[in-house]
Predicted model as a PDB file, atoms N, CA, C, CB and O in Angstrom, pLDDT in the B-factor column:
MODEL        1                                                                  
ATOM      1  N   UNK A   1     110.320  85.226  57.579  1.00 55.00           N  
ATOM      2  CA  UNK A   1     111.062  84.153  58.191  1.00 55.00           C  
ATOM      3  C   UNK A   1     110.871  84.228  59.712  1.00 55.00           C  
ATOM      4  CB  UNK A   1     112.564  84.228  57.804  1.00 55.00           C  
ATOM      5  O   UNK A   1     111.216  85.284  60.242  1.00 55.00           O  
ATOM      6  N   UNK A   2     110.278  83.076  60.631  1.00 62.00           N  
ATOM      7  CA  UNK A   2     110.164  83.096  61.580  1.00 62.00           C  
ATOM      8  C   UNK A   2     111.607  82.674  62.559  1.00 62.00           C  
ATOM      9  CB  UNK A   2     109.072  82.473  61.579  1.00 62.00           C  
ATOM     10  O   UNK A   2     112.357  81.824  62.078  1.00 62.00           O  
ATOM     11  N   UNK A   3     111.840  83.076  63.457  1.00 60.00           N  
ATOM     12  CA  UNK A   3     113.002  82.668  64.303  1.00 60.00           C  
ATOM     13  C   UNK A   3     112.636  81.174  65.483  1.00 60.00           C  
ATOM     14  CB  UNK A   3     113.405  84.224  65.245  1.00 60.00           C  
ATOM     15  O   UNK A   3     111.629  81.055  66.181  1.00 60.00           O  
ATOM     16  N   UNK A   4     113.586  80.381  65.401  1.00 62.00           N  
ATOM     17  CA  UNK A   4     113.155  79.369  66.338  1.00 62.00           C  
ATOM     18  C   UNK A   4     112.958  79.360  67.656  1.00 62.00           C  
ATOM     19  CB  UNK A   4     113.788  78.576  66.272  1.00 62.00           C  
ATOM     20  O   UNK A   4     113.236  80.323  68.371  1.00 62.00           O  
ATOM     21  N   UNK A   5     112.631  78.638  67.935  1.00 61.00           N  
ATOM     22  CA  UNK A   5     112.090  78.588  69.581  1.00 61.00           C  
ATOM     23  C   UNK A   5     113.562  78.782  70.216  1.00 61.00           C  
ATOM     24  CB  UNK A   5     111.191  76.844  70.192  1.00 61.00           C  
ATOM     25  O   UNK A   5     113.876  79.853  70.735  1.00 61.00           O  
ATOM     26  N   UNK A   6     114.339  77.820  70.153  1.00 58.00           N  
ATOM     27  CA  UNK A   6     115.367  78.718  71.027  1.00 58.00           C  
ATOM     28  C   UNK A   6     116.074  79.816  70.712  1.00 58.00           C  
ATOM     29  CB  UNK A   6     116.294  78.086  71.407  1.00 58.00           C  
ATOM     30  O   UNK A   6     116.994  80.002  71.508  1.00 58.00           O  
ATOM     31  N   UNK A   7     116.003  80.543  69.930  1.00 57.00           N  
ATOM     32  CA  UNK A   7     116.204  81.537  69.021  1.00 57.00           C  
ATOM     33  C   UNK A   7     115.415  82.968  70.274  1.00 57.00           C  
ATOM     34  CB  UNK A   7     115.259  81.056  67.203  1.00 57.00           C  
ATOM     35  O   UNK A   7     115.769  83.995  70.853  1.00 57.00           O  
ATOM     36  N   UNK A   8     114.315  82.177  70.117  1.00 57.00           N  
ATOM     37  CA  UNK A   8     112.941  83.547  70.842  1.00 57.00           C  
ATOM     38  C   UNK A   8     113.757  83.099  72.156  1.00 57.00           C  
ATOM     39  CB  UNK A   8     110.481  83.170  70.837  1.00 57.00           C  
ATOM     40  O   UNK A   8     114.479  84.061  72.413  1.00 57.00           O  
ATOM     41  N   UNK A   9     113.941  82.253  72.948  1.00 56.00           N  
ATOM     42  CA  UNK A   9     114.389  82.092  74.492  1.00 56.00           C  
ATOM     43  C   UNK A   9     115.054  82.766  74.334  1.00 56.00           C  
ATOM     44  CB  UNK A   9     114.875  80.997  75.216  1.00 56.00           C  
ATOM     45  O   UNK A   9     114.582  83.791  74.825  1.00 56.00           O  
ATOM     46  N   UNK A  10     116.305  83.047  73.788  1.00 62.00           N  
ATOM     47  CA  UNK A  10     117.406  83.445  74.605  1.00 62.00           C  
ATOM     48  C   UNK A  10     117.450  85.311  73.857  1.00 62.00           C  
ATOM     49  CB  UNK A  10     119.069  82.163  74.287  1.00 62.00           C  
ATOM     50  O   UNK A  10     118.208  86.206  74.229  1.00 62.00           O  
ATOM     51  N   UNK A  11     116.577  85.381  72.961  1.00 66.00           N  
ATOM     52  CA  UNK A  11     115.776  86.980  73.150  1.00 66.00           C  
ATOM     53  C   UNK A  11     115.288  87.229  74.226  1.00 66.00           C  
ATOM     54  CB  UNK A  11     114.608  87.304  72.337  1.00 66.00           C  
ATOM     55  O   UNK A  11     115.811  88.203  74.768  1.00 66.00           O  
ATOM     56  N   UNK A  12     114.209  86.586  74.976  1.00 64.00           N  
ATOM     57  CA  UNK A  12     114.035  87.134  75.971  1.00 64.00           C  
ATOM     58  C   UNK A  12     114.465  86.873  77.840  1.00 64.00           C  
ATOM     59  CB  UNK A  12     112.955  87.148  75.637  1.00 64.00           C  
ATOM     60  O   UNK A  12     113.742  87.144  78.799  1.00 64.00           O  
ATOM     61  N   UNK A  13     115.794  86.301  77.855  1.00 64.00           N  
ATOM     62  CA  UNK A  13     116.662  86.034  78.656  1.00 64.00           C  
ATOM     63  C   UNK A  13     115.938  86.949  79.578  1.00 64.00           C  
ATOM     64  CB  UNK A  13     118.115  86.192  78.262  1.00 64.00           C  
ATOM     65  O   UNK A  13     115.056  86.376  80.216  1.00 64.00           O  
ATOM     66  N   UNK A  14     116.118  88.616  79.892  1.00 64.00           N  
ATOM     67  CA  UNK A  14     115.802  88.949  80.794  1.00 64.00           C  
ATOM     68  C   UNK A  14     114.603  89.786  81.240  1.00 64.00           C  
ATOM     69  CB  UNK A  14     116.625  89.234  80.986  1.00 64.00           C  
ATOM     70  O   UNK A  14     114.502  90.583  82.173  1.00 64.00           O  
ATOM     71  N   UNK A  15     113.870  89.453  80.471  1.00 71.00           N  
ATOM     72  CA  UNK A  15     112.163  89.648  80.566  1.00 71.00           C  
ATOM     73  C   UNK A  15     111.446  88.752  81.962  1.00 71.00           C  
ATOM     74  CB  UNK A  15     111.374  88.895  78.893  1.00 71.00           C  
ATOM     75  O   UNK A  15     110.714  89.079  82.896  1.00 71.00           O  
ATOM     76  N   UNK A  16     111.878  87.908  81.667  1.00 79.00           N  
ATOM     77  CA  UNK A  16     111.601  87.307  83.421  1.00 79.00           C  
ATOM     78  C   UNK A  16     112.287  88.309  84.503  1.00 79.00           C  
ATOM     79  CB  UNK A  16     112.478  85.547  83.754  1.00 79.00           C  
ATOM     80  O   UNK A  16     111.567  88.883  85.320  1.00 79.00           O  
ATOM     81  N   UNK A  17     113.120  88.426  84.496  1.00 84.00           N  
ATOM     82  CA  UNK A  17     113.989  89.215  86.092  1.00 84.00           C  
ATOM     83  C   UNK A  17     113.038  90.550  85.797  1.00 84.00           C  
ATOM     84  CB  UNK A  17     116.376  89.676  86.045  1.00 84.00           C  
ATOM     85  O   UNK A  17     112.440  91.004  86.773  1.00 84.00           O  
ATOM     86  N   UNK A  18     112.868  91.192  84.536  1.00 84.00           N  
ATOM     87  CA  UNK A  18     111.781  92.496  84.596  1.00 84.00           C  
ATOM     88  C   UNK A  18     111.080  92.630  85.155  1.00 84.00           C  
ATOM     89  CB  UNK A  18     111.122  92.834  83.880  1.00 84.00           C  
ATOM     90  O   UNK A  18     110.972  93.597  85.910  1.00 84.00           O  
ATOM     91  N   UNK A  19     109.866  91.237  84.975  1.00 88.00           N  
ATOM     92  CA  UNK A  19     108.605  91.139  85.199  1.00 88.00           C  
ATOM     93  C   UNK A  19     108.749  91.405  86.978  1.00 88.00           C  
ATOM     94  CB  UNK A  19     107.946  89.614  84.551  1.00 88.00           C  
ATOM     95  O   UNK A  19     108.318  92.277  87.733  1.00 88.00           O  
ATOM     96  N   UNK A  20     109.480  90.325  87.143  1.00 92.00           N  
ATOM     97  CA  UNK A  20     109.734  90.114  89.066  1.00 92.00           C  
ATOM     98  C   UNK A  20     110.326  91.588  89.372  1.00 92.00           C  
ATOM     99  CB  UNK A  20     111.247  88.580  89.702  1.00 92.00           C  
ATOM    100  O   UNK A  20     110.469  91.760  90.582  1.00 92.00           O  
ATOM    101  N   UNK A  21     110.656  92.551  88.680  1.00 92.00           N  
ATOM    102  CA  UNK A  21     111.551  94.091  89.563  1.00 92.00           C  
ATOM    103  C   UNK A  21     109.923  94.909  89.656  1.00 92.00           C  
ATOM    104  CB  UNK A  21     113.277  95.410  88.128  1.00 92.00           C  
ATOM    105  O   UNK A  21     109.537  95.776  90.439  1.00 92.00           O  
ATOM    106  N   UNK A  22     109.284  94.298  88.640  1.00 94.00           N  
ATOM    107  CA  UNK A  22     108.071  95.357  87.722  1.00 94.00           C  
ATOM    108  C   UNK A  22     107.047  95.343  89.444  1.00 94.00           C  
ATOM    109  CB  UNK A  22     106.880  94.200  85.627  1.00 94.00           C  
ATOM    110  O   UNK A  22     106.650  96.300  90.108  1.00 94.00           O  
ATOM    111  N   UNK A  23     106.929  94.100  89.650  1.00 94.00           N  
ATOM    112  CA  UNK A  23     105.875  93.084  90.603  1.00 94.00           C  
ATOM    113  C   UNK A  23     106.266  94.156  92.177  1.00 94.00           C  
ATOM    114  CB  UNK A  23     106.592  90.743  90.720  1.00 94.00           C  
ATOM    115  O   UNK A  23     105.568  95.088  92.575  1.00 94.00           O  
ATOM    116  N   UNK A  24     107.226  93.783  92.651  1.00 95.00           N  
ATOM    117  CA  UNK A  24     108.102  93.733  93.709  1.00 95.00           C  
ATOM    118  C   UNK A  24     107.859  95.340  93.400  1.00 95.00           C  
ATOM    119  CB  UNK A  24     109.713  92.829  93.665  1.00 95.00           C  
ATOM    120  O   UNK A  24     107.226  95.758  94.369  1.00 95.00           O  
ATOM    121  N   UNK A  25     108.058  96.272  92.595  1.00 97.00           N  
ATOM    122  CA  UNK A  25     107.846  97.918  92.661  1.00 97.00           C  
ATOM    123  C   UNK A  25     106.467  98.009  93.253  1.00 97.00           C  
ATOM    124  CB  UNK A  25     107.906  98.785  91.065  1.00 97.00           C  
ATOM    125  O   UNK A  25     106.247  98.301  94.429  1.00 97.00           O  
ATOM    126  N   UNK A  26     105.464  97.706  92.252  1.00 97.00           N  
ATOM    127  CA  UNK A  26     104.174  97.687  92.551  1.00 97.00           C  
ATOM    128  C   UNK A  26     103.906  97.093  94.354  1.00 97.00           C  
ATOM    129  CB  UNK A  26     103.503  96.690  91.303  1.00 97.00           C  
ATOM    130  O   UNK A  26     103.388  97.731  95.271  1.00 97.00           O  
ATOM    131  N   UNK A  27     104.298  96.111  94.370  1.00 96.00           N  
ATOM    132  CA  UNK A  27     103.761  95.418  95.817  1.00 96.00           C  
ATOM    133  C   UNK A  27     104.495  96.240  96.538  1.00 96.00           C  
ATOM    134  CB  UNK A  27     104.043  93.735  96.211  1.00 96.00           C  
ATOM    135  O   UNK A  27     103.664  96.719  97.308  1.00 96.00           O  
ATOM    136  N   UNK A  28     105.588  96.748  96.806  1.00 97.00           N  
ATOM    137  CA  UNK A  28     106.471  98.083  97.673  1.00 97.00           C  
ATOM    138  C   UNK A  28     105.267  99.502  97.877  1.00 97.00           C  
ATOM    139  CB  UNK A  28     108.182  98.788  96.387  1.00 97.00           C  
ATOM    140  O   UNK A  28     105.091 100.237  98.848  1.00 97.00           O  
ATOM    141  N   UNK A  29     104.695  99.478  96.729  1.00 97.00           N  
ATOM    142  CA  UNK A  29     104.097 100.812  96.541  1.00 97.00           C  
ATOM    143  C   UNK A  29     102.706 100.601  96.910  1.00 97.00           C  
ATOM    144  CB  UNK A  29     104.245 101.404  95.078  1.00 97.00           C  
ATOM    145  O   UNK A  29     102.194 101.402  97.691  1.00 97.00           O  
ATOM    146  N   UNK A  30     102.208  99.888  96.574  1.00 97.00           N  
ATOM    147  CA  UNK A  30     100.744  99.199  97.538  1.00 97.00           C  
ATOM    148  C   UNK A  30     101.015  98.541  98.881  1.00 97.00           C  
ATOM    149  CB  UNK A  30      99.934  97.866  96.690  1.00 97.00           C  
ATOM    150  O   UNK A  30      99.934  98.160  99.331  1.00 97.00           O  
ATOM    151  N   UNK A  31     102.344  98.158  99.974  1.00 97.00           N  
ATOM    152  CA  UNK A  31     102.471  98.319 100.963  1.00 97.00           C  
ATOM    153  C   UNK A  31     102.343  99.734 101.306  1.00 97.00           C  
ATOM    154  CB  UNK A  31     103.397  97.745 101.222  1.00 97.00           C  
ATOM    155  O   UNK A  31     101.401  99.938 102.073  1.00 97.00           O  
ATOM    156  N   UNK A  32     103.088 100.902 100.927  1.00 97.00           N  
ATOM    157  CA  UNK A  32     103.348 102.073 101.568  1.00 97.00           C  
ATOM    158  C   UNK A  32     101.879 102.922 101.420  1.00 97.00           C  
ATOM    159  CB  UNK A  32     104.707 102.806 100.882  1.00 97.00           C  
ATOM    160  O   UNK A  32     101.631 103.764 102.283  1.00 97.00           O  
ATOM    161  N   UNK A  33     101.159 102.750 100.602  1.00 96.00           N  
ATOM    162  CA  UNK A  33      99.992 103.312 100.486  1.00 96.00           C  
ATOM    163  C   UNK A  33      98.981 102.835 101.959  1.00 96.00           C  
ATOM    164  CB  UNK A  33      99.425 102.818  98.969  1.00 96.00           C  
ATOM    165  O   UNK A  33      98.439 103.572 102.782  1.00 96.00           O  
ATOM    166  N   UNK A  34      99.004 101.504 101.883  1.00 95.00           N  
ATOM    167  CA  UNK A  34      98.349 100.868 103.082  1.00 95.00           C  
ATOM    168  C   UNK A  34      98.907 101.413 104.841  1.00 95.00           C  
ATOM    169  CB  UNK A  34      98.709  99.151 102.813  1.00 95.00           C  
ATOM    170  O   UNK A  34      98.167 101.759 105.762  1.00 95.00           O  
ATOM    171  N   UNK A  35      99.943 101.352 104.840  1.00 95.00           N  
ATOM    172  CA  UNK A  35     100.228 101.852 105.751  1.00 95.00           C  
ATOM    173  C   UNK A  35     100.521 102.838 106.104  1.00 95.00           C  
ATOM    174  CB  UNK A  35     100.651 101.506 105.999  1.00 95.00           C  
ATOM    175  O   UNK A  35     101.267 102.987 107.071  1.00 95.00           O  
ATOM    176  N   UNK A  36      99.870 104.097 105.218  1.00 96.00           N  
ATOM    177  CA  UNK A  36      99.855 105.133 105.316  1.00 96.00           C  
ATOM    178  C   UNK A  36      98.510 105.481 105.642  1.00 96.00           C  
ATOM    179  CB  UNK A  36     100.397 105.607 104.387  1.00 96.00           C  
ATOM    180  O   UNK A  36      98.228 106.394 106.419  1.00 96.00           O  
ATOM    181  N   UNK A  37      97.696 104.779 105.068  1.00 94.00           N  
ATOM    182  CA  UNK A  37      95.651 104.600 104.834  1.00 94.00           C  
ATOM    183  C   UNK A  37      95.676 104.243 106.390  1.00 94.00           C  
ATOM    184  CB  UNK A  37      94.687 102.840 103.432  1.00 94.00           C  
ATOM    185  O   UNK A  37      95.500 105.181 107.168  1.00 94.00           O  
ATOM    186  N   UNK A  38      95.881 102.960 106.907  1.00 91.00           N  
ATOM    187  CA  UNK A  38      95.772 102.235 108.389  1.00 91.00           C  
ATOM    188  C   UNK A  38      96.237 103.099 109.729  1.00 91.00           C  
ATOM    189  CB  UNK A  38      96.772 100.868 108.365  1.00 91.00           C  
ATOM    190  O   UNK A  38      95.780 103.201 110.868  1.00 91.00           O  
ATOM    191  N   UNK A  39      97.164 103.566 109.158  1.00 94.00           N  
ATOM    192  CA  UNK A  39      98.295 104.365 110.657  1.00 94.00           C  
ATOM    193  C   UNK A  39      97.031 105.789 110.870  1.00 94.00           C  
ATOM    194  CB  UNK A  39     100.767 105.293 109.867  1.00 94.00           C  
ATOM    195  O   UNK A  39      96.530 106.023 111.970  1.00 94.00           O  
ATOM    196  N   UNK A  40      96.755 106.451 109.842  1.00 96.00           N  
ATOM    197  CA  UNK A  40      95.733 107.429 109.589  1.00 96.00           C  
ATOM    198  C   UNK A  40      94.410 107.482 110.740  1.00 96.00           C  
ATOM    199  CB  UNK A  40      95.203 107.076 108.102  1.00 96.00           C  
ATOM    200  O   UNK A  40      93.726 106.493 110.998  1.00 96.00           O  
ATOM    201  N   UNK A  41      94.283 108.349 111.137  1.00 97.00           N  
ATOM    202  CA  UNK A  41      93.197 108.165 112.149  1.00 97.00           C  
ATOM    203  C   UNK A  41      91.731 107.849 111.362  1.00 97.00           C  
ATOM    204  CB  UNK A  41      93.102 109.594 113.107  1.00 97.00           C  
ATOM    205  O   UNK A  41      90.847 107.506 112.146  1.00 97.00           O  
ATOM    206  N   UNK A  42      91.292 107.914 109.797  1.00 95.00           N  
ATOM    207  CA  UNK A  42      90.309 107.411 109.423  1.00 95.00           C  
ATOM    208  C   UNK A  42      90.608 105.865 109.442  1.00 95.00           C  
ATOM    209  CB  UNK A  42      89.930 108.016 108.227  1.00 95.00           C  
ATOM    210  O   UNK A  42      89.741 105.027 109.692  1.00 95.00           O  
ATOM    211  N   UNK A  43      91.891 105.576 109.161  1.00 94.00           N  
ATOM    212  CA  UNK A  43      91.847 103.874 108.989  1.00 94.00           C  
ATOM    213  C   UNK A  43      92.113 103.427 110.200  1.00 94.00           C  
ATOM    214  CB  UNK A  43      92.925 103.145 107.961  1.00 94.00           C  
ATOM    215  O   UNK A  43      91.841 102.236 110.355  1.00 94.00           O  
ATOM    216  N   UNK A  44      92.754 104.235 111.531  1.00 95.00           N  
ATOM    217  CA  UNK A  44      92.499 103.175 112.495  1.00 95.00           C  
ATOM    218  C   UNK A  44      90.536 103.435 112.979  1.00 95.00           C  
ATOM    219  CB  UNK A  44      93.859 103.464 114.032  1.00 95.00           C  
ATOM    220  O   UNK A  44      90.039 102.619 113.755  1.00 95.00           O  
ATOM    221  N   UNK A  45      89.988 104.164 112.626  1.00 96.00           N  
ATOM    222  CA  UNK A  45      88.605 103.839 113.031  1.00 96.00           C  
ATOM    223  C   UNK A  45      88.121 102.864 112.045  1.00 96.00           C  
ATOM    224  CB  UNK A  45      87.666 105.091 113.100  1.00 96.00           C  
ATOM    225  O   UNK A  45      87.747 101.757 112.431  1.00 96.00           O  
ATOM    226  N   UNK A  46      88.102 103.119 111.061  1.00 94.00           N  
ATOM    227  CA  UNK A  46      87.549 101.754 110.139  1.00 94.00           C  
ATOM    228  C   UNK A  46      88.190 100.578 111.046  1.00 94.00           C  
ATOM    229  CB  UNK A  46      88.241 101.666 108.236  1.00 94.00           C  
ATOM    230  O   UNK A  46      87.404  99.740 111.486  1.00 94.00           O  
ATOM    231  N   UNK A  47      89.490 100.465 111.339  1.00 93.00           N  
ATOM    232  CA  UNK A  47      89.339  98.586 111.746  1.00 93.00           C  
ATOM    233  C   UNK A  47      88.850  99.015 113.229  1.00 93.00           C  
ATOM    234  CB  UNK A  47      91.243  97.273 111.748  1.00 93.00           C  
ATOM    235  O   UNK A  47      88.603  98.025 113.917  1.00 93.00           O  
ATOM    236  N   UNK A  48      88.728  99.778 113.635  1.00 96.00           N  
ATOM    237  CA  UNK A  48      87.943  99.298 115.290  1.00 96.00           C  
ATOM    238  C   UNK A  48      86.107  98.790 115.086  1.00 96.00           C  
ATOM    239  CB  UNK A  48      87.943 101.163 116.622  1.00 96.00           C  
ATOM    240  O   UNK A  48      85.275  98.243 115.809  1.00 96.00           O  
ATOM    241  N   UNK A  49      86.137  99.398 113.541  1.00 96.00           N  
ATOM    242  CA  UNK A  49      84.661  99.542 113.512  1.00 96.00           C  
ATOM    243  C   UNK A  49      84.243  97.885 112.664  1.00 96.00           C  
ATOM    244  CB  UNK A  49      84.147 101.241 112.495  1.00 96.00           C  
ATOM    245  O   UNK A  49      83.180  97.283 112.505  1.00 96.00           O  
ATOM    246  N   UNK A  50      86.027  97.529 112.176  1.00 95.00           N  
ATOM    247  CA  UNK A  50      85.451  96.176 111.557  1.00 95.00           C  
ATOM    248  C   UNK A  50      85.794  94.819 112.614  1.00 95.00           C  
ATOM    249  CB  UNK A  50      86.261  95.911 109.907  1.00 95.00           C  
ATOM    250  O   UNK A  50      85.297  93.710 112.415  1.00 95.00           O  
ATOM    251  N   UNK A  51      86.805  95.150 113.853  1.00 95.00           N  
ATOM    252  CA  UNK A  51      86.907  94.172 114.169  1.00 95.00           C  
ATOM    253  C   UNK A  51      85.901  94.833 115.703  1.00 95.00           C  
ATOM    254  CB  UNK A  51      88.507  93.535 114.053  1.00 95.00           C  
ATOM    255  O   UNK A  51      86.214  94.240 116.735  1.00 95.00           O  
ATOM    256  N   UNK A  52      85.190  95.547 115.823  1.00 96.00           N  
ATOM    257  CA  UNK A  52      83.502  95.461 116.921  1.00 96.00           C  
ATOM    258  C   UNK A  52      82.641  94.603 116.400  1.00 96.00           C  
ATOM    259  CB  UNK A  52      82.432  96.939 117.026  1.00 96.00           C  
ATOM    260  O   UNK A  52      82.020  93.762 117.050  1.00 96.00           O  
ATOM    261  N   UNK A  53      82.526  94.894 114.458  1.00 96.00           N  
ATOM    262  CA  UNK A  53      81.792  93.988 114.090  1.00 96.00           C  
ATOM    263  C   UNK A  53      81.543  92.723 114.078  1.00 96.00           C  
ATOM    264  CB  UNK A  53      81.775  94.108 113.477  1.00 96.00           C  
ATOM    265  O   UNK A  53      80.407  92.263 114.192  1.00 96.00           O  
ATOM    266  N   UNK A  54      82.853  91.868 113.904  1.00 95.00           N  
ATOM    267  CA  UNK A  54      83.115  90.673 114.182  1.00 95.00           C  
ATOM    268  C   UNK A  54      83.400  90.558 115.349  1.00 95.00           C  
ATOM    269  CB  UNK A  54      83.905  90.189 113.528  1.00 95.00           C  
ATOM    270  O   UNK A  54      83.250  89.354 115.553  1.00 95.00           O  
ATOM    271  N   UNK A  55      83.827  91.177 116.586  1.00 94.00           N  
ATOM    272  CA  UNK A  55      83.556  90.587 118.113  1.00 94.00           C  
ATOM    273  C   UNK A  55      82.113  90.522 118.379  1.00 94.00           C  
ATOM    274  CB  UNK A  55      84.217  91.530 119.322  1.00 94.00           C  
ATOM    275  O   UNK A  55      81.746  89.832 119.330  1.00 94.00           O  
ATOM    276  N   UNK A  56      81.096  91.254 117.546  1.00 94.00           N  
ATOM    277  CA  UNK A  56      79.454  91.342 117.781  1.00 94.00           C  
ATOM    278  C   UNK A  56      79.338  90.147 117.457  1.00 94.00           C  
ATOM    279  CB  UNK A  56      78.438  92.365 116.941  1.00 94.00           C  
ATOM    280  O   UNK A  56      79.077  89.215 118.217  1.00 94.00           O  
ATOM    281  N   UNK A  57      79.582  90.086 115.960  1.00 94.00           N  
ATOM    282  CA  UNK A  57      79.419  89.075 115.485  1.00 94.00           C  
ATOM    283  C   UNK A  57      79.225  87.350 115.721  1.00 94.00           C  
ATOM    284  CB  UNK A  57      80.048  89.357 115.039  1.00 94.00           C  
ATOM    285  O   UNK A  57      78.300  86.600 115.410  1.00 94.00           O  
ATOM    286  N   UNK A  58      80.234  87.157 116.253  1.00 94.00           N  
ATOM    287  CA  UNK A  58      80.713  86.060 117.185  1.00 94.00           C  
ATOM    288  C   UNK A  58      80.444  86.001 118.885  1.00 94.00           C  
ATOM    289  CB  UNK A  58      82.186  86.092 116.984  1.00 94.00           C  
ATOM    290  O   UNK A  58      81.098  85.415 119.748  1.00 94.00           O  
ATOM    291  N   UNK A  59      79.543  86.620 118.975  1.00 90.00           N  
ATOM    292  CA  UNK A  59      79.472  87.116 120.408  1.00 90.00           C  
ATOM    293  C   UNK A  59      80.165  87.245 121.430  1.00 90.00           C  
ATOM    294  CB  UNK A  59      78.870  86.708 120.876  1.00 90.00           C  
ATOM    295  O   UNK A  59      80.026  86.844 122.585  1.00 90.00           O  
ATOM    296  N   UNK A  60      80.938  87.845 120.910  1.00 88.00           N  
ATOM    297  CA  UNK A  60      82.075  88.609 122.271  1.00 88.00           C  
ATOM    298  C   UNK A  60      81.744  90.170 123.317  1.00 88.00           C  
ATOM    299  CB  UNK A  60      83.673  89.155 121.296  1.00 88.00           C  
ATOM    300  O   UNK A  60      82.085  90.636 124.404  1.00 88.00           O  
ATOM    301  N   UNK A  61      80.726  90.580 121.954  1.00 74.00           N  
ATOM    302  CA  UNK A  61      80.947  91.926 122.418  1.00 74.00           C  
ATOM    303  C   UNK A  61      78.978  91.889 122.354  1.00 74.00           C  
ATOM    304  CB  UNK A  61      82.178  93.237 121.177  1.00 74.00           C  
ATOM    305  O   UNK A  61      78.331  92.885 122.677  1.00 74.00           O  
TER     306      UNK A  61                                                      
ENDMDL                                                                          
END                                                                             
């Protein structure tokens, strides 16, 4: 016996608000990684070395 469509909705009432806590963890935790990588003296040379490239690039530099 299958259950009806609004039957299944209001099963999964709070599977939406999950998904968005699930998202929002992840994106918290891939901010703090990044700005841990960037602040780092290997990642501030990588962007000096990517934005020389693009001032070359564009002829600034």
């Amino acid at each position: 016996m299958t259950a009806s469509p609004v039957a299944r909705l209001r099963n999964e009432k709070g599977v939406t608000t999950a998904e968005y806590a699930v998202v929002t963890a992840a994106g918290c935790g891939f901010g703090g990684v990044l700005i841990k990588l960037l602040t780092s003296e290997w990642g501030q040379a990588l962007l000096k070395k990517i934005f020389d490239f693009f001032l070359a690039l564009i002829g600034l530099r």
